[in-house]
C-alpha positions as CSV (number, residue, x, y, z in Angstrom):
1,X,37.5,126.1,32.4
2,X,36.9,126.9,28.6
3,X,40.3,128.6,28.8
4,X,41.2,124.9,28.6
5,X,39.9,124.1,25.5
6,X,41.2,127.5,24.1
7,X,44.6,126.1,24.8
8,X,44.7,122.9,23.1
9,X,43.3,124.4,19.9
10,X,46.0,126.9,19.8
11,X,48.6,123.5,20.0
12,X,46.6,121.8,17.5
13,X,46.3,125.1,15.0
14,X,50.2,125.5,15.6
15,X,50.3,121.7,14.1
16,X,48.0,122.5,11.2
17,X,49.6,125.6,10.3
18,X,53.0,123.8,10.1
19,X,51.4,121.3,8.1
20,X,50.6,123.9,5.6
21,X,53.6,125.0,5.5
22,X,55.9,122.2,4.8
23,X,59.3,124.3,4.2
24,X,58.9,125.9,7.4
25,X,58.6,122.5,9.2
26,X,61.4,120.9,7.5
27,X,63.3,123.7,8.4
28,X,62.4,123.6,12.4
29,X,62.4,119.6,12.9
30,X,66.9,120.3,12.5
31,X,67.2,121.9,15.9
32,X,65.1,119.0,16.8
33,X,67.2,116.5,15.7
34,X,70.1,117.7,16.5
35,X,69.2,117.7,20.5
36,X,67.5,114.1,20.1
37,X,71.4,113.0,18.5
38,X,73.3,114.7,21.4
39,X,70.8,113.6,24.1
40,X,70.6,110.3,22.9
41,X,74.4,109.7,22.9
42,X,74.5,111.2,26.4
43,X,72.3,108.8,28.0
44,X,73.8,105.8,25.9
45,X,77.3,106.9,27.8
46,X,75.6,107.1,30.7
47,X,73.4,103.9,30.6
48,X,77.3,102.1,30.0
49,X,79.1,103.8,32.1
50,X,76.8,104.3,35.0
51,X,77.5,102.2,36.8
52,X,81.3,103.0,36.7
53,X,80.8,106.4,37.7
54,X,78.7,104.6,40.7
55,X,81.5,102.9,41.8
56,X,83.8,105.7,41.6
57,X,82.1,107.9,43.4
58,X,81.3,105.5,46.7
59,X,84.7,104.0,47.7
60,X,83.1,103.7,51.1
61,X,81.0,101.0,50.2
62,X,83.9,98.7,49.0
63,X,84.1,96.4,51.9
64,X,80.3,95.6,51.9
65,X,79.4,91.8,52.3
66,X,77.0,90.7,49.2
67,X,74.3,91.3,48.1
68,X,73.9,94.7,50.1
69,X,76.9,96.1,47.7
70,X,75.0,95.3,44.3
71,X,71.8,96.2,45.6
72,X,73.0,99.9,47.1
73,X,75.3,100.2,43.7
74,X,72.4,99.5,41.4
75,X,69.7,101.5,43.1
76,X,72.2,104.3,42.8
77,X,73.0,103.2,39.1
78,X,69.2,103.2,38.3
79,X,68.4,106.5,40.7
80,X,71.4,108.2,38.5
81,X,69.5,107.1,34.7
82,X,65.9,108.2,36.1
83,X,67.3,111.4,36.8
84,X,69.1,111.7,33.6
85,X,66.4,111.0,31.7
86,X,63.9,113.4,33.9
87,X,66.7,116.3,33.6
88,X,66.8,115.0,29.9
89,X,62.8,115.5,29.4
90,X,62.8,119.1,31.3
91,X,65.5,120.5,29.3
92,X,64.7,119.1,26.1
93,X,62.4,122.1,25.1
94,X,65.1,124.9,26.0
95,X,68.5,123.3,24.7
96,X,66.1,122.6,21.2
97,X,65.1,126.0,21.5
98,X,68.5,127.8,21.9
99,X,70.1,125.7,19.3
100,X,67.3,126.6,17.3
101,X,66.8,130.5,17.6
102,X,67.4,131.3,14.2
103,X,65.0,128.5,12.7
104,X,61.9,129.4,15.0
105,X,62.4,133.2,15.3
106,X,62.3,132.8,11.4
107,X,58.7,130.4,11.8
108,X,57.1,132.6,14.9
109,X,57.6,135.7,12.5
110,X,56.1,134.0,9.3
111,X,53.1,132.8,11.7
112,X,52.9,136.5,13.3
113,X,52.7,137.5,9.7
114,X,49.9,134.7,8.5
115,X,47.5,136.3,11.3
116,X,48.0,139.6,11.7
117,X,45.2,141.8,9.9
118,X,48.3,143.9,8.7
119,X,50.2,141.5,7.7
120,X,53.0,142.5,10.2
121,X,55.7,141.0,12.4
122,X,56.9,142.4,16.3
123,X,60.8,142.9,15.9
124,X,63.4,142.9,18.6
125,X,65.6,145.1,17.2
126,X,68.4,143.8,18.8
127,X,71.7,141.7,17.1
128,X,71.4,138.1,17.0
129,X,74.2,137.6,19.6
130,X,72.1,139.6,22.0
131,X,69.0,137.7,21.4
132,X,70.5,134.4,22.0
133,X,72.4,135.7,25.4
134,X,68.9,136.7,26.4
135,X,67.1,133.2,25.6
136,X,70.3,131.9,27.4
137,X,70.1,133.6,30.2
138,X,66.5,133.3,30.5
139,X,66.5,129.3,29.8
140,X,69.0,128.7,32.4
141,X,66.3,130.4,34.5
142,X,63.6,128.5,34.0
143,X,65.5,125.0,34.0
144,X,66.3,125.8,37.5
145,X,63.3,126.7,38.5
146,X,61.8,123.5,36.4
147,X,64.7,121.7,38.2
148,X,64.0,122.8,41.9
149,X,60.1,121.3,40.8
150,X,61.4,118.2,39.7
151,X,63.3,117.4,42.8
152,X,60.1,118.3,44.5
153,X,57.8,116.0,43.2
154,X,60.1,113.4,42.6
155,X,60.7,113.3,46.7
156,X,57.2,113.9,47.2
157,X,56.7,110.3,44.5
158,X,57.9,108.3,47.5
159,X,54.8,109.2,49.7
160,X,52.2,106.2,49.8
161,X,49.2,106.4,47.3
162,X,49.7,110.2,46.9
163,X,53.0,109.7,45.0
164,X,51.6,107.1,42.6
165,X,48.6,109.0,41.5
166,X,48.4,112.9,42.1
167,X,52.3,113.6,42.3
168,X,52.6,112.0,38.5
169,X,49.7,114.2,37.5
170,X,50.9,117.5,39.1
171,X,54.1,116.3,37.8
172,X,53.0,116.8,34.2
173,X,50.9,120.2,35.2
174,X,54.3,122.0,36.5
175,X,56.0,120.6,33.5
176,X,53.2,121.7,30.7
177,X,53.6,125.3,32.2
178,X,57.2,125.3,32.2
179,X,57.5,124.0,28.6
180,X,54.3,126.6,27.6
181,X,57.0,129.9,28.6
182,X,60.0,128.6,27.1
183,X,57.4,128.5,23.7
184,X,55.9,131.5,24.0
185,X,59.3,133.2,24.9
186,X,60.1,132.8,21.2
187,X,57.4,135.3,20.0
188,X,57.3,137.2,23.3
189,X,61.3,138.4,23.4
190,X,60.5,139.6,20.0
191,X,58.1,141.9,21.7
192,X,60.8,142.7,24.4
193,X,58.6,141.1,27.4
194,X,60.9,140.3,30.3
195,X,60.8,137.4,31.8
196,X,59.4,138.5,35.0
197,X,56.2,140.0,32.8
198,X,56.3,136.5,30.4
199,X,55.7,134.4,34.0
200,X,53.0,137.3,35.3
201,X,51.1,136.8,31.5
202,X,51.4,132.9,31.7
203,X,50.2,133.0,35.8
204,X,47.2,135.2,35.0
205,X,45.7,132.4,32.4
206,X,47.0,129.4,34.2
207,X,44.3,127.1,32.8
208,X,44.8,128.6,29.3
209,X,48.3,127.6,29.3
210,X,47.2,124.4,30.7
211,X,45.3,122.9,28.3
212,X,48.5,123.8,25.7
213,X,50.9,122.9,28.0
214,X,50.2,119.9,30.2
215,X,49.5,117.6,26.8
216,X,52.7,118.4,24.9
217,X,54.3,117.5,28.6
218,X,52.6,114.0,27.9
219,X,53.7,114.3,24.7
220,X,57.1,115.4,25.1
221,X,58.0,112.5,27.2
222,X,59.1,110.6,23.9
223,X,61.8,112.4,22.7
224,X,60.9,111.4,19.3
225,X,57.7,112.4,19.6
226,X,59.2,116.0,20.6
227,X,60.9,116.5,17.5
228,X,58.5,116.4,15.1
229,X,55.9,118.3,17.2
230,X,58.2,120.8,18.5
231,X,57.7,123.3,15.1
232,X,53.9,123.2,15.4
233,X,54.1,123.9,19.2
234,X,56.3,127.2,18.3
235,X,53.6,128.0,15.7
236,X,51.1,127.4,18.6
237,X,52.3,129.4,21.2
238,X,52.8,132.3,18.7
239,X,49.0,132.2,18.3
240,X,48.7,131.8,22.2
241,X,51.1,134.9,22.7
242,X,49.1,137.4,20.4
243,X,46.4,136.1,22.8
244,X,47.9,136.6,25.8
245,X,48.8,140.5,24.8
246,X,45.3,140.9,23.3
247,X,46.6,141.4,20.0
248,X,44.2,140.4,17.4
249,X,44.5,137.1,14.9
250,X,43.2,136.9,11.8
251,X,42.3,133.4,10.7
252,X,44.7,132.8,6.5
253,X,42.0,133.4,3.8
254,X,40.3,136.3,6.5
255,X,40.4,138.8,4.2
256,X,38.2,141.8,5.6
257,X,40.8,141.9,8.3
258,X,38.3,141.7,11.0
259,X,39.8,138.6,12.8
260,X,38.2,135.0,13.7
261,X,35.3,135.3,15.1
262,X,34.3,132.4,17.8
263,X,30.7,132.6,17.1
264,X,30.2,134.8,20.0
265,X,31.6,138.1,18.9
266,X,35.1,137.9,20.4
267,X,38.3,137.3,18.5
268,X,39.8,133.8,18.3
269,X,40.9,132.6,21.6
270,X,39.7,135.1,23.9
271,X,38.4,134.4,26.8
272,X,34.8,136.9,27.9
273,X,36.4,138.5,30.5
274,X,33.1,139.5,31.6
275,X,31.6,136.2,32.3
């Protein structure tokens, strides 16, 4: 259960080391922004013509007495925005990313840089082109796993008590984790980890990625909100990756290169395997 813990100080270290670094977090709230704008005015068009598109699409009902037609057409019109807004919420992270790729492969590296004892950044090695084909590719992915989930739970909401309380919660699990690897991805394709071996890292430390993912879930539910956290969650799960390989991080102003310590002997983050 500590991993918990270990995971929301890694998203709140990703926040302060952005706030140190106030150039590199102007710089990554513009992918940001530029999702919120194109987001926004997609569910504006859909919140006015909704219920158009309703209409269009079940001529069938036509003939229906009132008020069973405006209550079948408005369930539908409201079924149609909740699931806008839910495939809105899950894809947030990975359009922002892709858009993006530039900006936070540019912040990941500085932050890889900040805490490694040699002062060093992983590189891909590959063009820019191919890099963003790959977090493509692999976004596409994970939104359709993230996407099968969703329908999931959001069937499962209709069952009695169960979908009010645990469905909501599990909800907000399956989304943390999903939002945690599209994170992480940043600083892991730079180390050339497949996606396969990115899910098997993330699996093996569930709670870990957990306690980093499941609040910026909560979090992330306000678009807004996602914007201006979104920098210092890339900063965070650069810290969490080096973690997840075992590579060593060295806290800025650690100058004997030894790495933080956590009071126990173990560098920062680490779970005691041996425990």
């Amino acid at each position: 259960m500590r991993d918990l813990g270990v995971g929301f100080n890694y998203l709140l270290k990703g926040q302060r080391w952005v706030a140190r670094h106030g150039k590199q977090y102007g710089f990554g709230l513009v992918p940001g922004l530029i999702t919120l704008v194109l987001y926004a005015a997609a569910l504006v068009a859909l919140a006015l013509w909704g219920e158009d598109l309703v209409t269009w699409s079940t001529p069938f009902a036509d003939d229906w007495s009132s008020p069973w037609l405006g209550l079948f057409r408005g369930f539908l019109t409201a079924v149609l925005f909740a699931l806008g807004l839910l495939l809105a919420v899950i894809t947030f992270t990975a359009v922002t990313l892709l858009i993006g790729q530039p900006f936070y492969e540019n912040l990941s590296e500085k932050v890889d840089r900040d805490v490694s004892p040699d002062g060093t950044a992983p590189e891909s090695g590959l063009p820019l082109w191919r890099e963003l084909w790959i977090s493509a590719r692999d976004s596409l992915r994970i939104v359709i796993r993230a996407a099968l989930w969703a329908v999931l739970l959001f069937a499962l909401g209709f069952l009695p008590f169960v979908g009010q309380t645990v469905i909501p919660v599990l909800g907000f699990v399956v989304t943390g984790f999903f939002l945690t690897e599209e994170l992480t991805a940043v600083a892991l394709q730079r180390r050339r980890v497949e996606l396969r071996d990115r899910l098997g890292l993330l699996r093996a430390r569930k709670t870990l990625i957990w306690g980093f993912g499941t609040p910026l879930a909560l979090a992330f539910v306000i678009p807004l909100v996602a914007v201006f956290l979104m920098p210092g969650a890339v900063a965070g799960a650069t810290l969490m990756a080096r973690d997840l390989l075992g590579e060593e991080i060295r806290e800025p102003g650690d100058e004997d290169g030894d790495g933080d310590r956590d009071g126990r002997g173990g560098r920062y983050g680490q779970t005691d395997t041996t425990a």
